[in-house]
BAKE-873738 format. One record per residue: residue in one letter; y, z, x of N, C-alpha, C in turn; residue number from 1. Coordinates in pm, 1 decimal. Example, Ala and Ser with C-alpha at 12.3 -4.5 7.8 and 13.67 -1.06 7.14 Angstrom:
REM residues 2
PT  resn       n.y       n.z       n.x      ca.y      ca.z      ca.x       c.y       c.z       c.x  resi
PT     A    -569.0     780.0    1319.0    -450.0     780.0    1230.0    -330.0     780.0    1320.0     1
PT     S    -225.0     708.0    1285.0    -106.0     714.0    1367.0       3.0     787.0    1290.0     2
This chain:
REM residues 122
PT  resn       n.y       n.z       n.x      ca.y      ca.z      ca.x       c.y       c.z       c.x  resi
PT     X    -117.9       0.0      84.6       0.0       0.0       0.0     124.1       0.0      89.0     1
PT     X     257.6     -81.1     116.5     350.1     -83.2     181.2     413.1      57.7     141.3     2
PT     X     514.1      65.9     203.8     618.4     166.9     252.3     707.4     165.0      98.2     3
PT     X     687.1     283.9      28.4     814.5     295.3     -76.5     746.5     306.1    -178.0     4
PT     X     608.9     194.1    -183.8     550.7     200.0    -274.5     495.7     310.8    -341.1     5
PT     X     462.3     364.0    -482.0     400.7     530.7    -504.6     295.7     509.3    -547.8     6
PT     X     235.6     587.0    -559.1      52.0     584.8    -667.0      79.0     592.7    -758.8     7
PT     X     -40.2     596.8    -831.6      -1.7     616.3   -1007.6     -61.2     766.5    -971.9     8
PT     X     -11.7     775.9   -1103.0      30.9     927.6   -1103.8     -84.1    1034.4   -1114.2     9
PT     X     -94.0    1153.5   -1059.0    -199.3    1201.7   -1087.6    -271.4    1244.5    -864.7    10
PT     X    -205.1    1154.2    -777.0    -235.8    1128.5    -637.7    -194.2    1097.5    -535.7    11
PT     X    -205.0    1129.1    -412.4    -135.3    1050.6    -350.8    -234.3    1035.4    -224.2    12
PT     X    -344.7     971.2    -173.3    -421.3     925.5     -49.2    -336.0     933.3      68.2    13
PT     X    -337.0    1033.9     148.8    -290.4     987.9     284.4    -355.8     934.4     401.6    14
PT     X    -492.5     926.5     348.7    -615.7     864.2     431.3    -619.1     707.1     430.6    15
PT     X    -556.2     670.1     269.6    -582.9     562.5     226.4    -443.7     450.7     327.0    16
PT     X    -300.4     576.3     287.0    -180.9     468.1     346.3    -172.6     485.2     502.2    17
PT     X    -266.8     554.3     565.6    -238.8     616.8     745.4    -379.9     591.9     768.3    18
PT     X    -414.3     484.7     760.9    -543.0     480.0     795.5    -579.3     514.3     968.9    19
PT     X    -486.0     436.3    1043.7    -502.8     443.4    1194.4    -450.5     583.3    1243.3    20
PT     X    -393.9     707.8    1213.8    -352.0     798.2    1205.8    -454.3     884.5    1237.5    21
PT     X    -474.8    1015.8    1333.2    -573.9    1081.0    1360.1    -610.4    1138.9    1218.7    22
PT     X    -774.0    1182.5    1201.1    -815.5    1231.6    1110.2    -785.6    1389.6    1072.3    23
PT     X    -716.4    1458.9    1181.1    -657.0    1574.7    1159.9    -479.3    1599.2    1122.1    24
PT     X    -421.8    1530.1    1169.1    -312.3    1480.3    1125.1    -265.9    1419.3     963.3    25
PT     X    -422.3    1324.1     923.6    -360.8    1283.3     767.4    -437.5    1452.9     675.3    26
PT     X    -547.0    1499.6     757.6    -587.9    1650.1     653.3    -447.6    1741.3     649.6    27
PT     X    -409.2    1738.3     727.2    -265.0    1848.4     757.7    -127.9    1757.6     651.0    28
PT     X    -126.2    1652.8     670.2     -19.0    1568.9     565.3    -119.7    1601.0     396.2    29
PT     X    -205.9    1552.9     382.2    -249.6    1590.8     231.5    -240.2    1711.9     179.3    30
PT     X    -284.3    1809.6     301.0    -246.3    1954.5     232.2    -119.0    1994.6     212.2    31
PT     X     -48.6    1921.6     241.8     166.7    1930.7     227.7     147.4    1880.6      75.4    32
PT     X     108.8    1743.4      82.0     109.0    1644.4     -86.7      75.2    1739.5    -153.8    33
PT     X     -15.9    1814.8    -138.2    -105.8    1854.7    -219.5     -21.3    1979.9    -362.1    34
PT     X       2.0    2019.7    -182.7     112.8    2135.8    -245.6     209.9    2139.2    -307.4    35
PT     X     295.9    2006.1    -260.9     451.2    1939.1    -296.7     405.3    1855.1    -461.2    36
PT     X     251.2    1839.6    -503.3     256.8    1757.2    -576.1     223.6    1921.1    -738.5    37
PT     X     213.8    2022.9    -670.3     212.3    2128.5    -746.7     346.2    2110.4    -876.3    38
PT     X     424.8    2075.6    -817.8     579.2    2097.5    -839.6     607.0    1968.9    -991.4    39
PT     X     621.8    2033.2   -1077.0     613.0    1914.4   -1210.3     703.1    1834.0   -1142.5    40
PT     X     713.7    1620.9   -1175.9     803.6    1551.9   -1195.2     795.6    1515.5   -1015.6    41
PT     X     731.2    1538.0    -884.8     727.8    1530.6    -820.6     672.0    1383.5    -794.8    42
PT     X     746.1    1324.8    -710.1     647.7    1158.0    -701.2     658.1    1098.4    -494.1    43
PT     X     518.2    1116.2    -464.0     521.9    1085.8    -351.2     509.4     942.8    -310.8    44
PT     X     560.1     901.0    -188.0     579.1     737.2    -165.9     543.6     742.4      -0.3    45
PT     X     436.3     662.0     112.1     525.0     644.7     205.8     629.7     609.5     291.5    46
PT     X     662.9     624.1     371.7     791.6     602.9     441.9     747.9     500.6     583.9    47
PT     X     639.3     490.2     620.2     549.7     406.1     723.7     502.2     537.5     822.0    48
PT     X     607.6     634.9     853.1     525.4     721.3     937.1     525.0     857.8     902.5    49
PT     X     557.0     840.4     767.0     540.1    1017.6     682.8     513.6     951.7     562.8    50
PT     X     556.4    1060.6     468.5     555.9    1081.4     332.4     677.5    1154.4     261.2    51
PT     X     791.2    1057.5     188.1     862.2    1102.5      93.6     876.9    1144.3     -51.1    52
PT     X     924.4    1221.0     -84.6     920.6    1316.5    -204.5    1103.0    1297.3    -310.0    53
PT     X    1030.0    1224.3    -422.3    1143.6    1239.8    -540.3    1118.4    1351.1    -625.6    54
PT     X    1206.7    1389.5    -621.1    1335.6    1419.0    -579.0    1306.4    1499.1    -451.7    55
PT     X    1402.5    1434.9    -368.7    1432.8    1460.1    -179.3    1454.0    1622.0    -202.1    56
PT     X    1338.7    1733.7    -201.1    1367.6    1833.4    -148.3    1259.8    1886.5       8.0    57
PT     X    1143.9    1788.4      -6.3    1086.5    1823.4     130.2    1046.9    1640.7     224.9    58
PT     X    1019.6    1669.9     267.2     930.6    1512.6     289.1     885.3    1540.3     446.9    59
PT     X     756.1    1485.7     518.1     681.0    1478.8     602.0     733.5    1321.2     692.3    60
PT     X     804.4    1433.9     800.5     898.1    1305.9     867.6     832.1    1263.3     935.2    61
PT     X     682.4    1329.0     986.4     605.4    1255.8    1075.5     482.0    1275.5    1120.4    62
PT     X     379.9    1217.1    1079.9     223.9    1196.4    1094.9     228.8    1208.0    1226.5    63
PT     X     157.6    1281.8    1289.9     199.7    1234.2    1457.8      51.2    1123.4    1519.3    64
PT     X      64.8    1062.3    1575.2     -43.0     994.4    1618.3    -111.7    1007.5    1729.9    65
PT     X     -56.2    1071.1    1833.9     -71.0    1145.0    1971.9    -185.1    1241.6    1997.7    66
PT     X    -177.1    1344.5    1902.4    -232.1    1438.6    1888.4    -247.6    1501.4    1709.0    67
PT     X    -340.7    1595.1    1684.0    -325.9    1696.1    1508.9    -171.8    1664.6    1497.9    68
PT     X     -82.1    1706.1    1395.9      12.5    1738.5    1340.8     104.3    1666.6    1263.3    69
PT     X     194.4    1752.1    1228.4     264.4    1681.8    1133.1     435.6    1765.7    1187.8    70
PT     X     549.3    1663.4    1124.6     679.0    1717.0    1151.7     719.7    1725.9     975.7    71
PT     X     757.2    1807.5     987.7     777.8    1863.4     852.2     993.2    1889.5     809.9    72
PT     X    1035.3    1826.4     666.0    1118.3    1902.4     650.7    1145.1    1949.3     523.4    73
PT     X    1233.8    2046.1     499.6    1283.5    2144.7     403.8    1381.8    2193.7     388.1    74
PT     X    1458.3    2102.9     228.8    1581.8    2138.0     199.2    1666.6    2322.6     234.6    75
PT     X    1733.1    2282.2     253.8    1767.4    2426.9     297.7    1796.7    2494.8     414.9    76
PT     X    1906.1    2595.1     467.7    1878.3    2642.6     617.2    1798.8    2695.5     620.3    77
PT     X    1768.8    2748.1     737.2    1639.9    2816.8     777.0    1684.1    2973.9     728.1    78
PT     X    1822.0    3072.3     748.8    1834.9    3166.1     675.3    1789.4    3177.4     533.3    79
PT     X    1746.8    3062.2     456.0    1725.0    3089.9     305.1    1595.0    3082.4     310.9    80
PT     X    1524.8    3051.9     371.1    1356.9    3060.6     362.9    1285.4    3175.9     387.5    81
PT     X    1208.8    3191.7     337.8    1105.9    3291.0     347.8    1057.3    3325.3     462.5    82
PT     X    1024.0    3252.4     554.7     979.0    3232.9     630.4    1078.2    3194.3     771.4    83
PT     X    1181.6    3186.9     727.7    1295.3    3136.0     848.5    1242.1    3143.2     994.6    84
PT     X    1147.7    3254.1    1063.7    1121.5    3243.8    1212.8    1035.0    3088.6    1207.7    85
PT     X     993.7    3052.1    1115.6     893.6    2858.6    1144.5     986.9    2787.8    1136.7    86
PT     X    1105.1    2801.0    1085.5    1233.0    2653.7    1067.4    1317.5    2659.2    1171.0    87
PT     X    1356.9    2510.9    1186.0    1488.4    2535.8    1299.5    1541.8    2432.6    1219.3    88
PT     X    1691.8    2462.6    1229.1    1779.5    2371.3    1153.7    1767.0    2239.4    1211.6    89
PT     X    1775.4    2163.3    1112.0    1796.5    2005.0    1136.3    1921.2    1990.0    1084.5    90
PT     X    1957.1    1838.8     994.4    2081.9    1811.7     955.4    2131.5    1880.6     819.5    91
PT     X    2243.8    1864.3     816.8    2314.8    1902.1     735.3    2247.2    2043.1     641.4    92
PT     X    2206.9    2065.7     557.4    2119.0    2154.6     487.0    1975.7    2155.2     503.9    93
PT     X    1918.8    2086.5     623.5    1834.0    2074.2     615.4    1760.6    2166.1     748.0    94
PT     X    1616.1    2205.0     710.8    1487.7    2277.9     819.7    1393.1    2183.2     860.0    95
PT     X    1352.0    2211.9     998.1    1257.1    2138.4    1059.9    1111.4    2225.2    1087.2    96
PT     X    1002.5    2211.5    1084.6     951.5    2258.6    1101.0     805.2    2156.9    1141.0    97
PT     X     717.8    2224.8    1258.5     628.2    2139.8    1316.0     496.1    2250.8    1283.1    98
PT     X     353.3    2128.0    1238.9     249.6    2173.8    1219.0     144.3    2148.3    1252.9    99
PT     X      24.3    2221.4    1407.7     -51.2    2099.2    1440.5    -188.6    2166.8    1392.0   100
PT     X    -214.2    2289.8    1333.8    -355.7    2367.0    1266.1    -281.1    2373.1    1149.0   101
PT     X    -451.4    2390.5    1085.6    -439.6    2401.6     895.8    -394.0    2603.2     879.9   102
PT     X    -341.0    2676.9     988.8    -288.8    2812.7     986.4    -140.5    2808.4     973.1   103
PT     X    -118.5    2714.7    1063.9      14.7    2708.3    1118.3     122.3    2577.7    1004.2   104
PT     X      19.2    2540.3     868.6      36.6    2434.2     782.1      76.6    2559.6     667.4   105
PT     X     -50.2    2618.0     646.1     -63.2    2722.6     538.6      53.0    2802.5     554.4   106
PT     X      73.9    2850.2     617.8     228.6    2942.7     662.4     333.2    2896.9     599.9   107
PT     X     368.1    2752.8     633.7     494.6    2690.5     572.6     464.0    2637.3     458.7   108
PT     X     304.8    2623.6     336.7     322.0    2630.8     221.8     425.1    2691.4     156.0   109
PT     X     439.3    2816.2     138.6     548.8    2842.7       4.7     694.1    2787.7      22.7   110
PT     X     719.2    2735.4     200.7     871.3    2660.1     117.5     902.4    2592.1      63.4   111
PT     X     778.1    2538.7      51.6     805.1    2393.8     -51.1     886.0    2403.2    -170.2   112
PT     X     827.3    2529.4    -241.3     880.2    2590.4    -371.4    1017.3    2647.6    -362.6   113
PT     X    1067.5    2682.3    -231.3    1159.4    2743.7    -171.4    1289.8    2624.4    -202.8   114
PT     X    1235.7    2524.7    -134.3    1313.8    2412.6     -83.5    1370.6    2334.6    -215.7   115
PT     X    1266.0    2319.0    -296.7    1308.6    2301.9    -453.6    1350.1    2377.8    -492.5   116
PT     X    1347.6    2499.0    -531.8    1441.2    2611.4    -612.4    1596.3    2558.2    -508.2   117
PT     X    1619.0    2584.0    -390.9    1694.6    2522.4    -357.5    1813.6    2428.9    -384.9   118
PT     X    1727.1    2332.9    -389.4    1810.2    2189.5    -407.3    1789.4    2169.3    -567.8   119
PT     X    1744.9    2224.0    -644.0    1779.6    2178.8    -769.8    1840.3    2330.8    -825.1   120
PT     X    1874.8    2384.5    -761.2    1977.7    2494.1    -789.7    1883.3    2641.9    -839.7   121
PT     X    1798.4    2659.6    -840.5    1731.9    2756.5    -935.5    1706.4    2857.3    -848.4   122
């Protein structure tokens, strides 16, 4: 499926659009979808070397291909997160955060919810 394009609803394969992508790297990106797709009204698309999220409150800036991991971001500074010692500020309102074990993935689960309450004001 090209870049932008979304699934129908109900999924989102990161095995299917990252095929050449290490096999630990797309498990660590699905368990992000997985989580981000918790969130009603959520619609994932890729981007060619992540995965973006409508409405823009998190998105997976980067599958890494090198090695496990993923680059992760999240609306919000890093003072408003739960978790603030895993974020380092990126741009403008935004957290960075890097993930190369399914421990160090699980950890930065709940900002997702964070990052949306966030940016849609709640």
């Amino acid at each position: 499926m090209p870049a932008g394009v979304t699934e129908p609803r109900g999924g989102f394969d990161v095995h299917k659009h990252f095929p050449d992508f290490p096999q630990g790297s797309r498990e660590l990106a699905q368990l992000f979808v997985d989580e981000a797709l918790k969130i009603d009204g959520t619609t994932p698309f890729a981007t060619g070397t992540g995965v973006g999220f409508r409405p823009n409150f998190v998105w997976i800036e980067r599958i890494k291909r090198q090695r496990d991991g993923v680059t992760l971001s999240f609306y919000g500074l890093p003072q408003r997160h739960g978790n603030r010692h895993l974020l380092r500020r990126s741009r403008a309102n935004w957290s960075r955060a890097y993930a190369c074990t399914r421990d160090e993935l699980k950890s930065l689960l709940p900002e997702i919810k964070i990052a949306h309450d966030l940016k849609s004001g709640h």
